[in-house]
C-alpha positions in Angstrom: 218.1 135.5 32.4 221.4 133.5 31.8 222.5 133.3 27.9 224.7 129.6 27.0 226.6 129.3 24.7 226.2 125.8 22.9 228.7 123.9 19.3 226.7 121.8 17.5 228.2 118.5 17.2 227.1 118.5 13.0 228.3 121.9 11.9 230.7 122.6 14.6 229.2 126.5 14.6 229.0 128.1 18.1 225.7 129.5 19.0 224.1 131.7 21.8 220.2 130.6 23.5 218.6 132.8 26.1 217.0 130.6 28.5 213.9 132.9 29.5 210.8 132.0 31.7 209.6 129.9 29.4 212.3 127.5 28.6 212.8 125.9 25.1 215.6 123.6 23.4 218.6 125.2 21.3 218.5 124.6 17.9 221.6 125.5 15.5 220.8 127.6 12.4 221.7 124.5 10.3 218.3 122.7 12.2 220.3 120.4 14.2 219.6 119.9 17.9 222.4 117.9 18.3 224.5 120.5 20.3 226.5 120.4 23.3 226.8 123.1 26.0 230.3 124.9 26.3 232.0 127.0 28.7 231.5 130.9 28.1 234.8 133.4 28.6 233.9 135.5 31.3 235.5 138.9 32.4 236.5 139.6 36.5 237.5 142.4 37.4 239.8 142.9 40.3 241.9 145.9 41.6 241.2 149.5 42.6 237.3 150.4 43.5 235.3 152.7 40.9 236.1 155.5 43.3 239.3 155.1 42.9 239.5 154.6 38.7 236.9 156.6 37.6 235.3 159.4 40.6 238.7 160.6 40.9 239.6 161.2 37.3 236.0 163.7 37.1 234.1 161.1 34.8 231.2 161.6 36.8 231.0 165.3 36.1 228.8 165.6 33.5 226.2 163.0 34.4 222.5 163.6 35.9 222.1 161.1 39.0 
């Protein structure tokens, strides 16, 4: 289930809401539902392959799989 991140427009604070099955408004902890959704930072990652960073280096070695 995505989380959003919304700013209320009234208190300017920056809040998360988990939109589950059952989906319900955002509300700000200072009661106002006057809030508009912003853009999250996101992390990508890009480069070598998990073989390659972490199977090699023996990080696996004491983990039960």
């Amino acid at each position: 289930m995505p989380i959003y991140e919304y700013q209320c427009n009234d208190c300017k604070k920056i809040i998360e809401h988990w939109h589950g099955l059952v989906h319900t408004d955002p509300k700000c902890k200072c009661g106002s539902k006057n809030l508009r959704r912003i853009i999250s930072k996101t992390t990508t990652r890009f480069g070598k392959d998990l073989y390659e960073e972490e199977y090699k280096k023996g990080s696996f070695d004491n983990t039960d799989f």
